[in-house]
RODOMI-469333 format. One record per atom (N, C-alpha, C): x, y, z; residue in one letter. Coordinates in steps of 0.05 Angstrom, whole numbers, padded with zeros to 5 digits, always signed. Example, Ala and Ser with C-alpha at 12.3 -4.5 7.8 and 13.67 -1.06 7.14 Angstrom:
! residues 2
+00264-00114+00156a
+00246-00090+00156a
+00264-00066+00156a
+00257-00045+00142s
+00273-00021+00143s
+00258+00001+00157s
This chain:
! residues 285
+01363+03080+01320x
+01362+03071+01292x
+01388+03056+01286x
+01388+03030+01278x
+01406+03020+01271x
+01434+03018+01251x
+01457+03031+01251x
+01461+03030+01232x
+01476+03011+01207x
+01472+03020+01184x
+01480+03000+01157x
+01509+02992+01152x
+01504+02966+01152x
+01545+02961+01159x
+01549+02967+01118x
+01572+02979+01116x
+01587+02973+01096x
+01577+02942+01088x
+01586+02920+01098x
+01598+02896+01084x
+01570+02883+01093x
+01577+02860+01082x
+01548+02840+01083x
+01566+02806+01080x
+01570+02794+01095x
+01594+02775+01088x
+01576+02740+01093x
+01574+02727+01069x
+01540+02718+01073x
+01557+02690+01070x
+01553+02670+01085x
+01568+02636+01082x
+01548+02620+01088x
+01546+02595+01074x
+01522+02579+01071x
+01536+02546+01089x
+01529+02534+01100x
+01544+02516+01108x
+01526+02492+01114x
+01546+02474+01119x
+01520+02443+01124x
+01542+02429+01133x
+01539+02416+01153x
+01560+02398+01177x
+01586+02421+01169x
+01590+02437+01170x
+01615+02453+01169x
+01640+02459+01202x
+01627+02441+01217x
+01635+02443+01243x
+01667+02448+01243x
+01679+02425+01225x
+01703+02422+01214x
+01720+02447+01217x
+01719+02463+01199x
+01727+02486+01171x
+01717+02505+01191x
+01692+02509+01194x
+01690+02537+01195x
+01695+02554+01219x
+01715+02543+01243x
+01730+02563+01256x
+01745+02582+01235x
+01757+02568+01222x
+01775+02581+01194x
+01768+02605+01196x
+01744+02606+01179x
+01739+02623+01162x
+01729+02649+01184x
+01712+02644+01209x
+01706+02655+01235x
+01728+02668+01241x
+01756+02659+01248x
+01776+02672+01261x
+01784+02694+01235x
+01780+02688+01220x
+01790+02710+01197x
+01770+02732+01197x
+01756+02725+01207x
+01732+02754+01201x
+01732+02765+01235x
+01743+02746+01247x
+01736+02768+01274x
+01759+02776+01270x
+01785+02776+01269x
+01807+02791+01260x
+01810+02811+01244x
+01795+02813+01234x
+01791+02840+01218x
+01791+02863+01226x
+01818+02886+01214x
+01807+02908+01235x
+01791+02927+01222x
+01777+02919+01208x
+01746+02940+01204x
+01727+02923+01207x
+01704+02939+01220x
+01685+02923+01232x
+01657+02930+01220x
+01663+02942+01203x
+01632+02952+01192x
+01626+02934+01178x
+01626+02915+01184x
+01610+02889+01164x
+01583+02867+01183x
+01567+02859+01172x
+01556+02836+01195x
+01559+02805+01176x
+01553+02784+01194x
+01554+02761+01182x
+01529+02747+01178x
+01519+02732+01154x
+01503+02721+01151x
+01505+02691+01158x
+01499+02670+01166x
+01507+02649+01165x
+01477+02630+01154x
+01475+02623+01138x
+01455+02600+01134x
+01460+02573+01134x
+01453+02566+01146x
+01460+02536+01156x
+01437+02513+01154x
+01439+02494+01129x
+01427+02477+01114x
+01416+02450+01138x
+01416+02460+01166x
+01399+02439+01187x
+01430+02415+01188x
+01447+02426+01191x
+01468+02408+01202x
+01464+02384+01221x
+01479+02362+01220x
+01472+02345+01238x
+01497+02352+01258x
+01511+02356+01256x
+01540+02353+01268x
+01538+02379+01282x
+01553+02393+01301x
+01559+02414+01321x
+01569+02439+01306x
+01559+02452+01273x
+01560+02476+01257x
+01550+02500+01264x
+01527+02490+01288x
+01513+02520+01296x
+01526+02524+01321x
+01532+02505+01330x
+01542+02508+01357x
+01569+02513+01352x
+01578+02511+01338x
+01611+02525+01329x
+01606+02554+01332x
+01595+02562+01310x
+01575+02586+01306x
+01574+02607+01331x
+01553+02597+01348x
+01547+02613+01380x
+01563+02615+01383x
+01586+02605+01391x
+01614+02607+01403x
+01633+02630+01388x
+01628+02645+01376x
+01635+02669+01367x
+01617+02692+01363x
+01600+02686+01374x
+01577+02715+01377x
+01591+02740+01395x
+01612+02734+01412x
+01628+02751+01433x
+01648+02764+01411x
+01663+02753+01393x
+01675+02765+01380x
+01666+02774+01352x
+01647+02767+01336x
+01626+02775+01321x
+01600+02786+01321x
+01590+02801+01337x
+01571+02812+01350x
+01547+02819+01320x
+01549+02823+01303x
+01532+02825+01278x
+01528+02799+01264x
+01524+02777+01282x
+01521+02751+01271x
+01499+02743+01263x
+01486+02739+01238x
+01459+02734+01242x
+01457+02707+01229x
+01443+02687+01254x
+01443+02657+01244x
+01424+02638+01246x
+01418+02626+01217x
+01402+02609+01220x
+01399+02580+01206x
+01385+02566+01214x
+01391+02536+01212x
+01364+02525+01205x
+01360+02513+01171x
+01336+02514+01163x
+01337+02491+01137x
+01326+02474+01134x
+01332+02459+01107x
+01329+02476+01089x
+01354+02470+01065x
+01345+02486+01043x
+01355+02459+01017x
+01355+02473+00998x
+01358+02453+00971x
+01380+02453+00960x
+01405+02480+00966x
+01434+02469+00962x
+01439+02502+00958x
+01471+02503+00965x
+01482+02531+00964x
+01469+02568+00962x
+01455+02551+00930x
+01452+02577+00921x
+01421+02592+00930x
+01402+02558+00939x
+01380+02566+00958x
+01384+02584+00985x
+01407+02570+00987x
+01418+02580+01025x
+01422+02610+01017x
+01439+02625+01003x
+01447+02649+00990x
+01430+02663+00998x
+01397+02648+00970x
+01384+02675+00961x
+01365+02680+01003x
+01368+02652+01015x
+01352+02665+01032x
+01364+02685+01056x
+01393+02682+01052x
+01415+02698+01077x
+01410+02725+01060x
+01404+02734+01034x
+01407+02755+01017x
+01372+02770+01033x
+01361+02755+01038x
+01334+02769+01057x
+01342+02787+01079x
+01362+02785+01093x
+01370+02788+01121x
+01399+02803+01112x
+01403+02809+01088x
+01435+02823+01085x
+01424+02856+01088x
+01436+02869+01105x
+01437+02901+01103x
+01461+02921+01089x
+01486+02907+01084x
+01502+02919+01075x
+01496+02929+01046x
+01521+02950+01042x
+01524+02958+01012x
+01528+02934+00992x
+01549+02925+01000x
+01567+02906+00993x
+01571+02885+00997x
+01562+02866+00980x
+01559+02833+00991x
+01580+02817+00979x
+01604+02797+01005x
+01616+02774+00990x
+01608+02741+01000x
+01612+02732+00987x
+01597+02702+00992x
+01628+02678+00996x
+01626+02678+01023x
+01654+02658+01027x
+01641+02636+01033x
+01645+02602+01026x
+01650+02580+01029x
+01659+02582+01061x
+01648+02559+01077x
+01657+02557+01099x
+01684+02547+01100x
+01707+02542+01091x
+01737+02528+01086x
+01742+02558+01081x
+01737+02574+01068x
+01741+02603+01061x
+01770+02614+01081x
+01780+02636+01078x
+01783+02650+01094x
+01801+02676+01085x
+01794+02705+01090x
+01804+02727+01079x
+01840+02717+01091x
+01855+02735+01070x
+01885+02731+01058x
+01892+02735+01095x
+01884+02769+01102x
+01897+02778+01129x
+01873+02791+01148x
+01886+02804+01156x
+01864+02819+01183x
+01858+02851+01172x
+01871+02851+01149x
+01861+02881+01142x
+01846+02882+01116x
+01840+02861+01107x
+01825+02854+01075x
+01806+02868+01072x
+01787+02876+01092x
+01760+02892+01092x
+01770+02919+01096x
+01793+02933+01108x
+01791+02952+01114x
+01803+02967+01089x
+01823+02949+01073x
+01842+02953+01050x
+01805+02960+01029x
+01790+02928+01029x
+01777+02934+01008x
+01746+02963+01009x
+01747+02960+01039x
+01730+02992+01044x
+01746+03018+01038x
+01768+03026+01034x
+01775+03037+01023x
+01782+03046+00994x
+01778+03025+00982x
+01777+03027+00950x
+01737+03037+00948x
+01725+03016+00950x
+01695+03025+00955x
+01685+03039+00966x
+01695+03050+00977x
+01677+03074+00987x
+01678+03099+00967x
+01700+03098+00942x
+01704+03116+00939x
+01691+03104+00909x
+01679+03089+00898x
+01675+03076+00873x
+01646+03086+00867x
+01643+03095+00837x
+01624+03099+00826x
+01603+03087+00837x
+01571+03096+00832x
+01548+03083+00844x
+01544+03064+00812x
+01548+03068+00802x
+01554+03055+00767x
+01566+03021+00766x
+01581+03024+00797x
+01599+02996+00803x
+01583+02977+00810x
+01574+02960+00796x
+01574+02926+00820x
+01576+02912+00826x
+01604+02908+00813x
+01622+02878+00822x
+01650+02898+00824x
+01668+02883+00845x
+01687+02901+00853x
+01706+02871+00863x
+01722+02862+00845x
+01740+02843+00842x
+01769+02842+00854x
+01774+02831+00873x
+01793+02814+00886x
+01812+02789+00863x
+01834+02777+00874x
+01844+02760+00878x
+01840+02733+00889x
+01839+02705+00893x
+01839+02686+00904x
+01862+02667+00900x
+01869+02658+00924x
+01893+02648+00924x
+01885+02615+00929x
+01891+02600+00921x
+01874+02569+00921x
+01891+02545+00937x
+01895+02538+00959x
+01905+02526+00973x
+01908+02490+00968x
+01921+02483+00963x
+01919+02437+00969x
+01918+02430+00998x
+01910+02414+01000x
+01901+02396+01022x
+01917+02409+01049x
+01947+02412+01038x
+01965+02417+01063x
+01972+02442+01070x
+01961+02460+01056x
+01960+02489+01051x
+01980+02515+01039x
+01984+02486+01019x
+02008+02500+00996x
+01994+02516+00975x
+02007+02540+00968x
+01997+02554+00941x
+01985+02533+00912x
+01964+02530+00905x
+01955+02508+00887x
+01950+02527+00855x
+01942+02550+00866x
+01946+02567+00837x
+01927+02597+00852x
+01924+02608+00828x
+01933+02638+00835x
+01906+02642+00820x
+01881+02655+00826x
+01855+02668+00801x
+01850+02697+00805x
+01874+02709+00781x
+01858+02739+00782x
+01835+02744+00770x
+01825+02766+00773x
+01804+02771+00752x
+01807+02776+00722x
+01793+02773+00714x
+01796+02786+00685x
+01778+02807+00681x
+01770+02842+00690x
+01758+02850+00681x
+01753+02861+00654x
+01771+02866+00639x
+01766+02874+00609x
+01753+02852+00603x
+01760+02823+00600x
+01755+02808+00580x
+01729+02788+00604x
+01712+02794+00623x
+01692+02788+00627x
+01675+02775+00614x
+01656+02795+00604x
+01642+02792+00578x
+01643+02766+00562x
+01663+02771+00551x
+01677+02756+00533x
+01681+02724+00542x
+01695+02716+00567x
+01698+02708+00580x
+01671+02692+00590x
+01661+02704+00598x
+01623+02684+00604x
+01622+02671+00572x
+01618+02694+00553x
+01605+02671+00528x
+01619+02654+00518x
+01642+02650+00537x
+01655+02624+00525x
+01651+02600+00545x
+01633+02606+00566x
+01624+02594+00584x
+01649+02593+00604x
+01664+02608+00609x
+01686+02612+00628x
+01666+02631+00651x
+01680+02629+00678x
+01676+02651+00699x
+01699+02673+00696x
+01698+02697+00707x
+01722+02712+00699x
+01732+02718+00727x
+01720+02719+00739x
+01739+02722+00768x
+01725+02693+00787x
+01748+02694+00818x
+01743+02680+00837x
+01713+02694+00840x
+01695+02679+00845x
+01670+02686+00860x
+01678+02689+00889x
+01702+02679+00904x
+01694+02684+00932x
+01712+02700+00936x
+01716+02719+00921x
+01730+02745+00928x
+01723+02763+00906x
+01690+02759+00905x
+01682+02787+00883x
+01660+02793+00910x
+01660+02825+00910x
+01640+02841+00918x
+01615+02849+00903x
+01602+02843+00908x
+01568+02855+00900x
+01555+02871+00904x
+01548+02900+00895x
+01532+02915+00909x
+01499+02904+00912x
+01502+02902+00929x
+01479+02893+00945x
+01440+02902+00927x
+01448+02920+00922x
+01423+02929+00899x
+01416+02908+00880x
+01440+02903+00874x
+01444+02883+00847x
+01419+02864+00858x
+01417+02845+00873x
+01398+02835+00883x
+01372+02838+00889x
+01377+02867+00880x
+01339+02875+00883x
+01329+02857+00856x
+01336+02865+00834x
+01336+02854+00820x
+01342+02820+00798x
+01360+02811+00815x
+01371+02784+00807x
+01378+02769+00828x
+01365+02740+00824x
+01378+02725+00840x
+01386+02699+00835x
+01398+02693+00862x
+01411+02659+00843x
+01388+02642+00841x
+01399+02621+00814x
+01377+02610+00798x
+01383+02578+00816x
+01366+02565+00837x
+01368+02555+00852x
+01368+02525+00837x
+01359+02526+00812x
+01358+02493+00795x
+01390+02481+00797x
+01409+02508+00799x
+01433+02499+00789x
+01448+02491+00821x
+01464+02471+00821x
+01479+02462+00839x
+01508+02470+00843x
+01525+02476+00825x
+01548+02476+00829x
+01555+02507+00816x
+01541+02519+00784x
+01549+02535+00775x
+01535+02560+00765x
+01516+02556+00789x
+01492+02578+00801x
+01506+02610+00800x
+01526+02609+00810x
+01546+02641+00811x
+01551+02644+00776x
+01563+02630+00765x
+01573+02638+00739x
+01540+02641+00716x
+01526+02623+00731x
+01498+02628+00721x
+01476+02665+00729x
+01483+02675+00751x
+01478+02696+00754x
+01495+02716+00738x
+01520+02721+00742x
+01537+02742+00722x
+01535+02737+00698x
+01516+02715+00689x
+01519+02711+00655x
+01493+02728+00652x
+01480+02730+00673x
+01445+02749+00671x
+01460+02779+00671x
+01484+02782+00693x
+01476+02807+00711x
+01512+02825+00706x
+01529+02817+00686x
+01564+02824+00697x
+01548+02845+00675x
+01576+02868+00672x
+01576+02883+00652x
+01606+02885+00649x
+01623+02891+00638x
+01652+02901+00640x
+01653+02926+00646x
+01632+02943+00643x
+01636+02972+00653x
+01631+02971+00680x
+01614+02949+00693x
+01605+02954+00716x
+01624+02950+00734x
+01644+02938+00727x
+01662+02922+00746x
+01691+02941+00745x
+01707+02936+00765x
+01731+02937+00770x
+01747+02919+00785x
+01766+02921+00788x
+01794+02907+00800x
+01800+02918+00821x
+01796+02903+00846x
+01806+02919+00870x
+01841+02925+00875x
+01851+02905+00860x
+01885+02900+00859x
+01884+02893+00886x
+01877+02867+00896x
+01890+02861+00920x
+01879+02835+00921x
+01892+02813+00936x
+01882+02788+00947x
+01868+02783+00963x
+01839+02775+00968x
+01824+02776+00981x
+01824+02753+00999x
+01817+02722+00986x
+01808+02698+00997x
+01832+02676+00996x
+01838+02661+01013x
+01848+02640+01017x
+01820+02614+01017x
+01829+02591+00988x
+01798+02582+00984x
+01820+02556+00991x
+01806+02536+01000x
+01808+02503+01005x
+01806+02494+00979x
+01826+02476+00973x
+01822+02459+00938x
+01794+02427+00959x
+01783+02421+00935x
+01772+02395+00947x
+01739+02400+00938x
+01723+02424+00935x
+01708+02433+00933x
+01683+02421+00916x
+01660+02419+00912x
+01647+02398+00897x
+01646+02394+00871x
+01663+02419+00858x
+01661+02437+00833x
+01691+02418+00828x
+01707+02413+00836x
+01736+02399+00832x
+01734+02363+00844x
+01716+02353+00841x
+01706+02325+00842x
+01706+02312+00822x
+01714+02291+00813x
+01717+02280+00782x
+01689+02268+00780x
+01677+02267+00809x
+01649+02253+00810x
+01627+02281+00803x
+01638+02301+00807x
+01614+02319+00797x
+01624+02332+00770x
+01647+02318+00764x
+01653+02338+00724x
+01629+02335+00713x
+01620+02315+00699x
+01598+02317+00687x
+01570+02336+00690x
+01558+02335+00722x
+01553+02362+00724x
+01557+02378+00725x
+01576+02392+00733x
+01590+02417+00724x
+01586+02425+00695x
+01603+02401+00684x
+01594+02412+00652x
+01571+02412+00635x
+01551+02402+00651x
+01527+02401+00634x
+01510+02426+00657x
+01513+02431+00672x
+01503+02464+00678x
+01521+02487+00666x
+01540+02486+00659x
+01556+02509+00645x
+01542+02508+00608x
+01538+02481+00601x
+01524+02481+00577x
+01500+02496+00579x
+01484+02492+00603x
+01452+02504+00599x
+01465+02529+00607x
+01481+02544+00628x
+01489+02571+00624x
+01486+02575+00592x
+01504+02566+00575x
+01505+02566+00551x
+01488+02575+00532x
+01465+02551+00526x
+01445+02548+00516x
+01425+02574+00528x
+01423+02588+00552x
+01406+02601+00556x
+01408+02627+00557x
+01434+02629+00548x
+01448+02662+00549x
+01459+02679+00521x
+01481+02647+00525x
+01492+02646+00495x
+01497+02630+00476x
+01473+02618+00464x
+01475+02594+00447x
+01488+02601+00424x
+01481+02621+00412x
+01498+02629+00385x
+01529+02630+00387x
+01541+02620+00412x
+01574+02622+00423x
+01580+02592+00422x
+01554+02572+00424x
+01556+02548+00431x
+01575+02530+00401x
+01598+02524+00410x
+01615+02509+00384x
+01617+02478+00397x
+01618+02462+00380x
+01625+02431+00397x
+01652+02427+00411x
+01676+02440+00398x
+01698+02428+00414x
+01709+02448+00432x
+01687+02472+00436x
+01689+02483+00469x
+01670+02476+00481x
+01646+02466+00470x
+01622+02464+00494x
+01607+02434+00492x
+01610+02427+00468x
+01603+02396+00465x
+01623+02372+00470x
+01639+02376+00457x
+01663+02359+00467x
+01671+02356+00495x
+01677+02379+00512x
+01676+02371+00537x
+01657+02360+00549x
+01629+02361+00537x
+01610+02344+00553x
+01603+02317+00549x
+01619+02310+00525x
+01614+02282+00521x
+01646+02269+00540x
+01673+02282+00547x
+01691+02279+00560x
+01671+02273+00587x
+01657+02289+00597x
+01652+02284+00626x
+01633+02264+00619x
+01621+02254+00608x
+01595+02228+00609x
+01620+02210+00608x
+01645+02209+00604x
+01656+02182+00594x
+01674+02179+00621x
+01675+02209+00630x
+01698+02209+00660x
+01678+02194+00675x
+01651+02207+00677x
+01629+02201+00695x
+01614+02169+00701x
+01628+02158+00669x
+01623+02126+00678x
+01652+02117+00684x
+01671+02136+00675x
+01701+02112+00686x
+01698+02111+00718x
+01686+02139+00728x
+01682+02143+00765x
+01666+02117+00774x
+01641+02114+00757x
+01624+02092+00759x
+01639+02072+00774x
+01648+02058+00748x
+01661+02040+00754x
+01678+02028+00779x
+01709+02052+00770x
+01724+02050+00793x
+01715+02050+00827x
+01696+02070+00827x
+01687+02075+00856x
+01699+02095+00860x
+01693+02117+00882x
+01703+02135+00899x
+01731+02124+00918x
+01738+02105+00915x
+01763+02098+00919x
+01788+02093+00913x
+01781+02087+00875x
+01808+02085+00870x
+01802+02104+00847x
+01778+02117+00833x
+01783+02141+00812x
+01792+02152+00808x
+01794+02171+00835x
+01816+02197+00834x
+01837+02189+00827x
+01861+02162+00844x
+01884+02156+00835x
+01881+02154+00806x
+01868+02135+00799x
+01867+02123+00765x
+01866+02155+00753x
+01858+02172+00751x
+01859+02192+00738x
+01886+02209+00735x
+01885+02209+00758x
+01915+02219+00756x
+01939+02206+00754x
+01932+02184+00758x
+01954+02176+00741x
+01954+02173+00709x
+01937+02178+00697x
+01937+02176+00660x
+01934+02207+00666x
+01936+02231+00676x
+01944+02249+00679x
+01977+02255+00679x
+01987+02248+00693x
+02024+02244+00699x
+02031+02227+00671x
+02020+02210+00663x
+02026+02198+00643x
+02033+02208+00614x
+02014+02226+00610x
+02007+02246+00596x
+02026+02273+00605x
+02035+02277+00630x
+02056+02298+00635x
+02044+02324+00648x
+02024+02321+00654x
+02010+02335+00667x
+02014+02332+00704x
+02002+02353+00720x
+02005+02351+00752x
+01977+02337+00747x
+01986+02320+00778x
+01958+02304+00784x
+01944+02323+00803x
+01912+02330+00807x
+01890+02338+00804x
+01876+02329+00824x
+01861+02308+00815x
+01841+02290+00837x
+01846+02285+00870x
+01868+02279+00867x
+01871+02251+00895x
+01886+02276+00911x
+01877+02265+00942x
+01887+02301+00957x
+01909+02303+00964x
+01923+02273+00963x
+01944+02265+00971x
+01960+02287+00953x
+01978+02315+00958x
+01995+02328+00940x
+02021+02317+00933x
+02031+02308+00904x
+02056+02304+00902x
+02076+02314+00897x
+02100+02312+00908x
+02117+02330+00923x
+02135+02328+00892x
């Protein structure tokens, strides 16, 4: 009889050939092993699965597959078929846990946590291009709640734990592209349900599709329909309207400029304004 790992550690990837030793060497380093890995892999063209095989010797609970799907949160719900753990986290292939003891630090807080618990919150530490500290996302569990109906997320998603049940019941809403996660906890968080692990979980890559000046506009017009479908009576114009007419106006300045000189142009009427520049990966020193 086989037995049930603790962890469930589920990553969705597409040409990730790049990146995802990264995130691989961090999980075979780990010195607790009661976890297995999911890997769904969106029919890569590039050498992602074959990266992949190449750690089945040191990941032995690897379970992988390579299948068209429709974007992230499709890949998820179908690795979530094939998850056996208690406890599910969902890392980004650029991902990678802080150290080699993150699972064993965070199996020891959970194992001992209410059956009442189902989000069990980490730290994320957010890296720039060259792998400098870029900013710091604790959680917020008191102010959660609160926190969604203002259409905010309250913690890093890639260092919140899930009890795996949770999923019997809910899953990600596959229409959404970028803000599919903050769209599930606006169905499924509670503030009672959750706690704070007090510890740093994930080392995340800045660059992500969610931090594209070419995808603001969607971003903010799926955080609106989060909005509209959860909590419209929260919905005010100059937290939820106003920014969306900002991104239709960023979304034609991108137009314009092209994917080549936007990002600069932005950040620079960013600096101008006195602010750090954002966009362009180039970090300034």
């Amino acid at each position: 009889m086989a037995v049930t790992p603790f962890f469930t550690v589920i990553t969705a990837t597409l040409n990730a050939a790049a990146t995802l030793p990264r995130l691989l060497d961090s999980l075979a380093e780990q010195t607790c092993r009661d976890f297995e890995l999911i890997i769904q892999d969106g029919a890569s063209s590039d050498n992602t699965v074959a990266v992949a095989e190449t750690y089945r010797e040191r990941l032995p609970a690897l379970s992988l597959v390579s299948e068209p799907d429709t974007g992230i949160y499709d890949a998820w719900n179908r690795a979530l078929e094939r998850a056996h753990g208690e406890w599910a986290l969902f890392l980004g292939a650029d991902d990678a846990l802080t150290d080699r003891k993150v699972l064993r630090q965070a199996f020891e807080r959970l194992r001992v946590a209410p059956e009442a618990v189902l989000f069990a919150c980490g730290t994320v530490y957010c890296l720039d291009p060259r792998g400098n500290l870029r900013r710091t996302v604790y959680p917020q569990i008191s102010r959660g709640g609160h926190m969604l109906r203002d259409g905010c997320i309250p913690v890093g998603h890639t260092a919140l734990f899930h009890r795996r049940k949770l999923f019997d019941l809910v899953r990600f809403d596959i229409s959404f592209r970028i803000a599919g996660d903050q769209e599930l906890l606006s169905r499924a968080w509670d503030d009672s349900a959750a706690i704070d692990l007090n510890m740093t979980v994930t080392l995340m890559g800045a660059g992500g599709i969610s931090e594209s000046p070419f995808s603001t506009l969607c971003t903010r017009w799926e955080i609106f329909r989060i909005m509209w479908r959860h909590f419209a009576g929260h919905i005010t114009f100059r937290s939820h309207l106003l920014p969306l007419v900002k991104g239709c106006v960023l979304h034609l300045l991108c137009m314009c400029l092209g994917k080549r000189h936007a990002p600069a142009m932005l950040d620079h009427l960013r600096v101008l304004r006195g602010l750090p520049p954002v966009w362009t990966k180039q970090v300034k020193e």
